[in-house]
Residue frames relative to the residue before (quaternion, step in Angstrom):
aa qw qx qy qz dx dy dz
X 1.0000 0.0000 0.0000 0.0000 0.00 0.00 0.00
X 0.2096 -0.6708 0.6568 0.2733 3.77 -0.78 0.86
X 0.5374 -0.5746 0.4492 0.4234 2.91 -1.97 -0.37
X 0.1113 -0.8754 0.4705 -0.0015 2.85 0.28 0.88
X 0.8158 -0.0963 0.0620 0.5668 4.29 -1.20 -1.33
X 0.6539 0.5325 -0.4130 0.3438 3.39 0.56 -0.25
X 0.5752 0.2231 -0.2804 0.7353 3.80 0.64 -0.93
X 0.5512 0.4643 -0.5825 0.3759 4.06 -0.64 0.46
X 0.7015 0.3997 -0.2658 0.5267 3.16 0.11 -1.34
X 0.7417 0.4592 -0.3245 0.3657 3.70 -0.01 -1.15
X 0.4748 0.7184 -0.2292 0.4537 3.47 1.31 -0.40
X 0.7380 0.2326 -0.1437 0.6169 3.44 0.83 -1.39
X 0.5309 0.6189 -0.4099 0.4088 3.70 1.09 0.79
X 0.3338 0.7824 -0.3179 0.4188 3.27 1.48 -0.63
X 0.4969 0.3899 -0.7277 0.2675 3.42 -1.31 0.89
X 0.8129 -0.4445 0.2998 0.2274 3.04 -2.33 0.14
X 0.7638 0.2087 -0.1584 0.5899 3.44 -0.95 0.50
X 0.5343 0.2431 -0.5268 0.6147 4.46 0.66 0.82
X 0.2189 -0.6546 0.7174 -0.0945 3.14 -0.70 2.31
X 0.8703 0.1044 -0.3094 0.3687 3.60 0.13 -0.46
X 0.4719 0.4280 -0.6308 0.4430 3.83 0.43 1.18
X 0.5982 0.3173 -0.5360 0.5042 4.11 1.18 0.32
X 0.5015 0.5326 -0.5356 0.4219 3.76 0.70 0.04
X 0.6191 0.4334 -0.4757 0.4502 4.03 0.44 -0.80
X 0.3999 0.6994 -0.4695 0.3612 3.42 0.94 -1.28
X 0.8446 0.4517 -0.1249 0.2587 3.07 -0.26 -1.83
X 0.7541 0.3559 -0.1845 0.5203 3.33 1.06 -1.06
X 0.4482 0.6097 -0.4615 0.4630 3.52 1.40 0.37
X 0.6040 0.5712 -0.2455 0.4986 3.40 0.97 -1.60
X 0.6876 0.4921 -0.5111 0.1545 3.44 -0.05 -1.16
X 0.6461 0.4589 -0.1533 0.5903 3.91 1.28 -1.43
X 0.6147 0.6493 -0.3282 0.3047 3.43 0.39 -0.22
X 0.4500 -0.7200 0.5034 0.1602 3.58 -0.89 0.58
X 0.1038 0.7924 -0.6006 -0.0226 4.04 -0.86 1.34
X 0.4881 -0.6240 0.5344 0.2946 3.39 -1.35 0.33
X 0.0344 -0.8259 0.5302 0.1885 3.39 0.07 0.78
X 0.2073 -0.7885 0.4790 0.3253 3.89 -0.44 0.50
X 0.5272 -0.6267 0.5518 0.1575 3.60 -1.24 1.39
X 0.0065 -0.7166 0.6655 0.2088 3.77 -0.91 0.47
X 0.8005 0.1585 -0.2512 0.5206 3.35 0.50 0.48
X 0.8523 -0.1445 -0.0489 0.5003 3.80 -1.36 0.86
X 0.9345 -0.3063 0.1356 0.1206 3.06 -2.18 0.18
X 0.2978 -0.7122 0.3822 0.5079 3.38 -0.18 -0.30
X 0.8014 0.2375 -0.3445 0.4273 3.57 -0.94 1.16
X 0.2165 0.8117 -0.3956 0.3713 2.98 2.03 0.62
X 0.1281 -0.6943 0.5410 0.4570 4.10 -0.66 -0.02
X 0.8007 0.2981 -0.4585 0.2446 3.53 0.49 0.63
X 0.1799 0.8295 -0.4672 0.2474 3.07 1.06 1.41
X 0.0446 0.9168 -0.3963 0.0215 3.33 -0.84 1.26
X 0.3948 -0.7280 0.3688 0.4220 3.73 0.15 0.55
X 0.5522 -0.5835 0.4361 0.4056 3.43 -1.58 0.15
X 0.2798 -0.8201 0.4821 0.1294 3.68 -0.63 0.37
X 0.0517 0.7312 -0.6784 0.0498 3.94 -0.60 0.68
X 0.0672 -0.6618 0.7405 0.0954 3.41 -1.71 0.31
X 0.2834 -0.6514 0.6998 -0.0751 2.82 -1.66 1.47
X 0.7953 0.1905 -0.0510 0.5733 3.79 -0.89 0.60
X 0.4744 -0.4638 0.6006 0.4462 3.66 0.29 -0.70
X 0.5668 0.4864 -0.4209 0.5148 3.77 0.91 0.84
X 0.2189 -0.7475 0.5881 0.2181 4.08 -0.91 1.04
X 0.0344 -0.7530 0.6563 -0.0325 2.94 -1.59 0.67
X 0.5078 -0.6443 0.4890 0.2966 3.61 -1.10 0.91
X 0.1929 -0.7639 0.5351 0.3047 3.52 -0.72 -0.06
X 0.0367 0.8147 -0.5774 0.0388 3.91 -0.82 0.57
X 0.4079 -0.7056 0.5680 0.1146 3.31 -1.19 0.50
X 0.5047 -0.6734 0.4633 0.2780 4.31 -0.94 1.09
X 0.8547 0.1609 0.0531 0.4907 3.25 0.81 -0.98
X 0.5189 -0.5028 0.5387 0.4334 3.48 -1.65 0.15
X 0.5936 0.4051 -0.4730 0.5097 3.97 0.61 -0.19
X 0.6913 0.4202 -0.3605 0.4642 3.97 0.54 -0.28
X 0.5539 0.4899 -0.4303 0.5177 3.76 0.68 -0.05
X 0.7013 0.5689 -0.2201 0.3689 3.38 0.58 -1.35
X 0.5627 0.4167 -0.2247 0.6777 3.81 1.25 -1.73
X 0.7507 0.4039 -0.4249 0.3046 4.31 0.17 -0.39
X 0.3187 -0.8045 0.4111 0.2867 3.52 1.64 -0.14
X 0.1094 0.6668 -0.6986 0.2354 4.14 0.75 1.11
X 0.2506 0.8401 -0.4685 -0.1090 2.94 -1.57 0.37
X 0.2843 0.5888 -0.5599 0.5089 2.19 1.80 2.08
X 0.8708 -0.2005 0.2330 0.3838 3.83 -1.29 -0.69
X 0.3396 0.7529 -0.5187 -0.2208 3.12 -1.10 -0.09
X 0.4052 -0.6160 0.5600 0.3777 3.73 -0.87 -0.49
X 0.4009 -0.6893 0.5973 0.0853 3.33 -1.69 0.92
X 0.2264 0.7314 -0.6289 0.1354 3.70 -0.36 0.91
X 0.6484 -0.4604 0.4947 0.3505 3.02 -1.93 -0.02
X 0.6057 -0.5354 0.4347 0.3969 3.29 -1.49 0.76
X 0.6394 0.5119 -0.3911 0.4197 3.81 0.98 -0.62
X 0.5922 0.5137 -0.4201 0.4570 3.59 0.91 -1.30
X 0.7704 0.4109 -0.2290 0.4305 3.89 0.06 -0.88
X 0.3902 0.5814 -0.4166 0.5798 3.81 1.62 -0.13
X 0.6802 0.4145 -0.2086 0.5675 3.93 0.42 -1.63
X 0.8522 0.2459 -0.3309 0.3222 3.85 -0.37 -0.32
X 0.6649 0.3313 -0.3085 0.5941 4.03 1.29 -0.26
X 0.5119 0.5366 -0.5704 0.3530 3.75 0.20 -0.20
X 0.6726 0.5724 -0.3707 0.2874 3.83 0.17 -1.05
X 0.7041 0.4136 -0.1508 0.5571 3.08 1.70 -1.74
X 0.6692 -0.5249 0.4743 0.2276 3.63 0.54 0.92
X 0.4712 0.5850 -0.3828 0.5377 3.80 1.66 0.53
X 0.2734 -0.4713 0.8242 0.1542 3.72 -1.79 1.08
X 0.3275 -0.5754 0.7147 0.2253 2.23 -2.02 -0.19
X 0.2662 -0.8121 0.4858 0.1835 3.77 -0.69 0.51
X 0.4846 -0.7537 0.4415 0.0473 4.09 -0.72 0.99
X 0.6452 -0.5186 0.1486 0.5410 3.49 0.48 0.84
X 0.3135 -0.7512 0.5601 0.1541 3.14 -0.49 1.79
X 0.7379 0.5765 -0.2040 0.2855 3.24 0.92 -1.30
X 0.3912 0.6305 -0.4435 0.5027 3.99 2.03 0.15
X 0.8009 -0.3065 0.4409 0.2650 3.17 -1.97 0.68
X 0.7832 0.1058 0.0327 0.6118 4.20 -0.84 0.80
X 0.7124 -0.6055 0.2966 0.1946 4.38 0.87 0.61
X 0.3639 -0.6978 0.4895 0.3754 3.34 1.41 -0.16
X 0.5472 -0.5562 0.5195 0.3483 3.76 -1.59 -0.05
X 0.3909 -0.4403 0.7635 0.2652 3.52 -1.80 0.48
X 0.1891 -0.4830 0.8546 0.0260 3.17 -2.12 0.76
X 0.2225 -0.7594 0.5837 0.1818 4.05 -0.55 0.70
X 0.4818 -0.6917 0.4255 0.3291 3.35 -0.82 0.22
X 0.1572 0.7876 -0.2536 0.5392 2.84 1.41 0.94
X 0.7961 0.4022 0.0228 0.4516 2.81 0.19 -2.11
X 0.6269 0.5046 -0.2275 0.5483 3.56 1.11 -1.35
X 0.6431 0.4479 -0.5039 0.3631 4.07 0.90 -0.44
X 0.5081 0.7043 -0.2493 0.4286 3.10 1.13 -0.79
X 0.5655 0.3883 -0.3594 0.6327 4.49 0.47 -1.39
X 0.8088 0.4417 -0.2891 0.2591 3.54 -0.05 -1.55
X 0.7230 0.3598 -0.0967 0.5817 3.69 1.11 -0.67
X 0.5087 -0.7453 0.2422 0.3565 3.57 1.29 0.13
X 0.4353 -0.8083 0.3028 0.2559 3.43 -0.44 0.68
X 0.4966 0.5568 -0.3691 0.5542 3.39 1.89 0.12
X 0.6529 0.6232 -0.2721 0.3336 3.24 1.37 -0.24
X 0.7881 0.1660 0.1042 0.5835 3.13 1.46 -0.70
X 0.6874 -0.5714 0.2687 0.3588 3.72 -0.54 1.20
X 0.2256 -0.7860 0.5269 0.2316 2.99 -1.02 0.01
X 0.3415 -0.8491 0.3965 0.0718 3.22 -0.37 1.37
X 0.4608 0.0204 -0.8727 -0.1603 2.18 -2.32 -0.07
X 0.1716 -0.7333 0.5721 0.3247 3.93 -0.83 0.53
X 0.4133 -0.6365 0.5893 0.2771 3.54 -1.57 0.45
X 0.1467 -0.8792 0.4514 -0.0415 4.06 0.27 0.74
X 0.4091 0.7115 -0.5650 0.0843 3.71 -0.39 0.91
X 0.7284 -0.3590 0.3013 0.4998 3.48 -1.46 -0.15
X 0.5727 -0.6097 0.4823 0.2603 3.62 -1.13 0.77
X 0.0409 -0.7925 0.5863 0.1628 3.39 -0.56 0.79
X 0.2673 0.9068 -0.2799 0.1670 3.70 0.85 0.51
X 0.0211 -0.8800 0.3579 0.3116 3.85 0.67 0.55
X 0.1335 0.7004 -0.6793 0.1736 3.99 -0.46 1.53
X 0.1485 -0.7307 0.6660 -0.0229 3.28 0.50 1.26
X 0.7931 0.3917 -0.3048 0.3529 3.48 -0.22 -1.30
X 0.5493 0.6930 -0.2869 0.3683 3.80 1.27 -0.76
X 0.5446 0.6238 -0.0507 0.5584 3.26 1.51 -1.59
X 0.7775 0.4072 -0.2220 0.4247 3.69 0.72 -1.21
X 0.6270 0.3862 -0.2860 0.6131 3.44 0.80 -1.24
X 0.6343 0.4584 -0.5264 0.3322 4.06 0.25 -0.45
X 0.5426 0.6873 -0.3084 0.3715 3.34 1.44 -1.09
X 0.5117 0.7995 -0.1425 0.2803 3.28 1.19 -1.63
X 0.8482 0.2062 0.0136 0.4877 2.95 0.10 -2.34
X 0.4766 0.6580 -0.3999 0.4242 3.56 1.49 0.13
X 0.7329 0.4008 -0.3153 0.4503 3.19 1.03 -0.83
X 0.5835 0.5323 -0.3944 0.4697 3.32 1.33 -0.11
X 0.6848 0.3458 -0.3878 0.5110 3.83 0.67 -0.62
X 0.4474 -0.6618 0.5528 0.2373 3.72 -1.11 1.07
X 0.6574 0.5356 -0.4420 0.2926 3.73 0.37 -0.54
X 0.7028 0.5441 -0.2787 0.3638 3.39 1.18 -0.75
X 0.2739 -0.7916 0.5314 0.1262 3.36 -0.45 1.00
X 0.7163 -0.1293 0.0590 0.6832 4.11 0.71 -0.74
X 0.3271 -0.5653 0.7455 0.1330 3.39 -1.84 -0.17
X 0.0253 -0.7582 0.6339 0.1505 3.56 -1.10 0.65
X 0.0648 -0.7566 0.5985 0.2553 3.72 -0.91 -0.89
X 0.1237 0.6744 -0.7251 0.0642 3.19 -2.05 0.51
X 0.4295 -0.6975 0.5009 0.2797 2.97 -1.37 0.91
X 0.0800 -0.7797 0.6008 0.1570 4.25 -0.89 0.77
X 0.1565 -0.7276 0.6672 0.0304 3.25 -1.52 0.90
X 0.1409 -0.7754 0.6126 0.0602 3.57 -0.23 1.18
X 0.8225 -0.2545 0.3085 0.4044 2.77 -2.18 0.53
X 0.7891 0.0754 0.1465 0.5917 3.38 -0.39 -1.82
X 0.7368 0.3133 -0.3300 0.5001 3.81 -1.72 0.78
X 0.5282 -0.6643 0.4718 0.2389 3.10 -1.36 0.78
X 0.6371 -0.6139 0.3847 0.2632 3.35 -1.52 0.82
X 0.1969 -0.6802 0.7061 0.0018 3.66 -1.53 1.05
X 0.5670 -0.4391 0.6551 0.2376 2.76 -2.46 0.82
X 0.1130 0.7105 -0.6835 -0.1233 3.65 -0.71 0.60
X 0.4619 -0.5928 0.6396 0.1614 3.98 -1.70 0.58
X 0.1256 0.6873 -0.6706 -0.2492 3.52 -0.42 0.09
X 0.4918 -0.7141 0.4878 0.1012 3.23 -1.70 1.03
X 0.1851 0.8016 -0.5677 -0.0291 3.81 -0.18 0.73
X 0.3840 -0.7360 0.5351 -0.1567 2.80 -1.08 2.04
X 0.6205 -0.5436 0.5221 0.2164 3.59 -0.89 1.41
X 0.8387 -0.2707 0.1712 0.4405 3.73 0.69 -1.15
X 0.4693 -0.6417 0.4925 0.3543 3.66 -0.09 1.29
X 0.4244 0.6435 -0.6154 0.1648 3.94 -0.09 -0.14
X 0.6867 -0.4151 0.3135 0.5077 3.63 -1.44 0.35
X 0.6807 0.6098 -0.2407 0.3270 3.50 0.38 -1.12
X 0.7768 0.3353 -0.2656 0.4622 3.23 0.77 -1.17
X 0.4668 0.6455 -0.3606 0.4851 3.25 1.33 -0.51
X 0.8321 0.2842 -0.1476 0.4529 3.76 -0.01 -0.61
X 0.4802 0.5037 -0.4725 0.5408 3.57 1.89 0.40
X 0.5902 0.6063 -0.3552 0.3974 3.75 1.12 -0.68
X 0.6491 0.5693 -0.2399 0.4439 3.24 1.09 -1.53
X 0.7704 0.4598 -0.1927 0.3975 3.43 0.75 -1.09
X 0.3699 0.7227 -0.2643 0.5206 3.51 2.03 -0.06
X 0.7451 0.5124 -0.1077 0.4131 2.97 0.48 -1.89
X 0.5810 0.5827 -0.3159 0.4723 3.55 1.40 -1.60
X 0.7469 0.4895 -0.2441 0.3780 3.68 0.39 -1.69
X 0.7697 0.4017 -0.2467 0.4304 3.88 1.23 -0.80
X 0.4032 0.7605 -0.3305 0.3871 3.34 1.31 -0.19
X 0.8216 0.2573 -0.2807 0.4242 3.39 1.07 -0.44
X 0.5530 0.4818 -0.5403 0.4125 3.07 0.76 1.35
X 0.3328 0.7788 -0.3388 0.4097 3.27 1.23 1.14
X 0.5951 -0.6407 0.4254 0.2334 3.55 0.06 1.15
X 0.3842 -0.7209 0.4274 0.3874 3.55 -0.33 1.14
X 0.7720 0.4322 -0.1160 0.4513 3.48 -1.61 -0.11
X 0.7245 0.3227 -0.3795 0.4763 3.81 1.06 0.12
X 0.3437 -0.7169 0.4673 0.3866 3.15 -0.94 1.03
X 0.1091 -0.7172 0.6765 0.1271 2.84 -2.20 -0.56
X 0.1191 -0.7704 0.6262 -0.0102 3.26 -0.95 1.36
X 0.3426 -0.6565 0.6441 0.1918 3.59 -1.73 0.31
X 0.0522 0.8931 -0.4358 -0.0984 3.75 -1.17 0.50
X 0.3600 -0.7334 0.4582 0.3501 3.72 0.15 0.87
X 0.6309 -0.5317 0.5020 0.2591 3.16 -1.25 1.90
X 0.8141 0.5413 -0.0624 0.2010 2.80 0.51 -1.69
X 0.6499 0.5775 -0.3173 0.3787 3.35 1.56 0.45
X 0.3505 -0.8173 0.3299 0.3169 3.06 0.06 1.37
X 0.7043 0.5725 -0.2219 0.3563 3.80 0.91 -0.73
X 0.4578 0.6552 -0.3569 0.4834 3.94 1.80 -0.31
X 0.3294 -0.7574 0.5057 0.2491 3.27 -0.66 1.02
X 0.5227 0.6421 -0.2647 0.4944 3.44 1.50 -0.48
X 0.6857 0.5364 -0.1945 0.4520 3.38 0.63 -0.72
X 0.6577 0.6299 -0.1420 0.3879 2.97 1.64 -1.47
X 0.7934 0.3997 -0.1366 0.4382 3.16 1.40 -1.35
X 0.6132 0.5477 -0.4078 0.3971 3.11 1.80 -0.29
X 0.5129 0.5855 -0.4560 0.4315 3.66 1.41 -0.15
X 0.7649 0.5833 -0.1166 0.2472 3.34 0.76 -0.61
X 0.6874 0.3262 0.1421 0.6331 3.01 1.55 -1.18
X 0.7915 0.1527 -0.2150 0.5513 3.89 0.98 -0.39
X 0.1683 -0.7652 0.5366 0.3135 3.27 -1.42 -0.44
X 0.6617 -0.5803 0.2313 0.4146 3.80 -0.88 0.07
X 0.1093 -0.8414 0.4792 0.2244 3.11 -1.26 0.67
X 0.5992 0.0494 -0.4612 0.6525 3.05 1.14 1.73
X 0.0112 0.7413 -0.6710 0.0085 3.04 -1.60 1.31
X 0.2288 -0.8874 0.2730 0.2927 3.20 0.28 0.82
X 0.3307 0.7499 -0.3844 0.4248 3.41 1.90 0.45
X 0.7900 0.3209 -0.0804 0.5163 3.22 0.67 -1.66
X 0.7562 -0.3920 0.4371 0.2888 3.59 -1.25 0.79
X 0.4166 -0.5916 0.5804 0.3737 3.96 -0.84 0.49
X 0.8267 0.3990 -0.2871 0.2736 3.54 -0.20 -0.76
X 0.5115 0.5954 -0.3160 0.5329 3.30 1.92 -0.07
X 0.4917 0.6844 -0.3831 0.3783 3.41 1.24 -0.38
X 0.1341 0.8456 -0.5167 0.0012 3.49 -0.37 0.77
X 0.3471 -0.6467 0.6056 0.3075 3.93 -0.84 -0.08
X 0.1469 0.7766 -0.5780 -0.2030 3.14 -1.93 0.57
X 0.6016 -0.6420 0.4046 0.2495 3.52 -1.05 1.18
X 0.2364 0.6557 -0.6963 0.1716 3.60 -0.47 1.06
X 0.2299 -0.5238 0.8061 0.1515 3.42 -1.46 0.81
X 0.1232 -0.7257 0.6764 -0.0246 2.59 -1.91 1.25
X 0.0804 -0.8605 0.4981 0.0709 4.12 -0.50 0.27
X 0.8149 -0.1084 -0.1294 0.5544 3.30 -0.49 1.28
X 0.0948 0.8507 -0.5122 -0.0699 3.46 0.77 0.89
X 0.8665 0.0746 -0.1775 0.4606 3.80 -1.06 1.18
X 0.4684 0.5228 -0.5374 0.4674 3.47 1.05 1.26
X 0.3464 -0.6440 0.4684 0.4958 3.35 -0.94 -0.38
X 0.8035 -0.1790 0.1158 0.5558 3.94 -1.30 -0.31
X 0.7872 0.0823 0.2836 0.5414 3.26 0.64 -1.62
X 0.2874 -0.8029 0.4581 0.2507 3.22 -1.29 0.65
């Protein structure tokens, strides 16, 4: 399948704040076929290299939907044809978007690299951003205590943060981030099984999500390293445990796509 009327059309739909006509976007792209254009050698070349632009102080590949968009963008070096997922998997790691005919009327669209963790890891899987992220101002004292609790009982878990996330589209959740002694299978499914046992002192009807500290690529994770501290650490004394209050707003997008 190219990208053909579907990412086209959805394209000239694009403006700020219509999160879910860049969400169709997204799930259009994911199966879909771009031209990515090469500024150096061949595709499958080792010194093949995409073109590169930066927007915001954010990089992005540039690529084109169609053979009638390559053609109307006038390249007339290389390029390589992949799926919107294949090219989601190979620039997301490196902190790379991808960018939609630069060369269309008004600049074409950014895809953040963000956005591409998301096609590549599924989009039911993971918020949809930009997310607006701050400290929870919620009173679940008792939620907080027993969560506190079975942490100190489960050895893998080293602290616990919180914040409250509001995504683009879907309603907003408590998320924990989860910092673990060691990602291994074990400790990983002692956390999970934590999380199971404290969950039911949660307030009906409110979500709740978990997030490994320890991913470097979670925008959630990202901001809770940044911006909060733990309120269990099982390093640091209880009463040293403090909280800080930072609103955050579209955390690891740029302004606009």
């Amino acid at each position: 399948m190219s990208a053909g009327a579907g990412v086209e059309q959805l394209l000239g739909h694009v403006s700020p704040g219509r999160y879910d006509t860049f969400e169709a976007l997204l799930d259009a792209l994911a199966e879909s076929q771009v031209w990515m254009l090469l500024w150096n050698g061949q595709p499958g070349s080792p010194d093949a290299q995409y073109g590169n632009m930066e927007v915001a102080g954010y990089g992005y590949a540039p690529c084109v939907t169609s053979p009638q968009e390559l053609a109307a963008s006038g390249w007339d070096r290389a390029h390589e044809v992949v799926t919107g997922r294949e090219i989601a998997n190979a620039l997301f790691p490196e902190r790379w978007g991808i960018w939609l005919n630069p060369h269309a009327p008004g600049g074409g669209v950014g895809i953040p690299w963000l956005d591409l963790r998301r096609i590549a890891q599924g989009l039911d899987q993971l918020p949809a951003g930009p997310l607006r992220i701050t400290e929870p101002s919620l009173d679940i004292a008792q939620f907080y205590a027993l969560l506190s609790q079975n942490a100190h009982r489960t050895p893998a878990v080293r602290s616990l943060r919180r914040c409250w996330v509001q995504p683009a589209l879907g309603a907003a959740y408590l998320a924990i981030g989860l910092d673990l002694y060691d990602t291994g299978r074990q400790a990983v499914a002692s956390a999970k099984q934590m999380m199971t046992e404290s969950v039911a002192a949660v307030p009906e009807g409110l979500p709740v999500s978990s997030v490994a500290m320890s991913d470097d690529y979670d925008p959630v994770a990202m901001w809770l390293r940044r911006n909060s501290r733990p309120f269990f650490d099982r390093d640091v004394p209880a009463a040293q445990t403090t909280q800080n209050a930072a609103p955050g707003h579209g955390y690891g997008y740029p302004r606009a796509y």
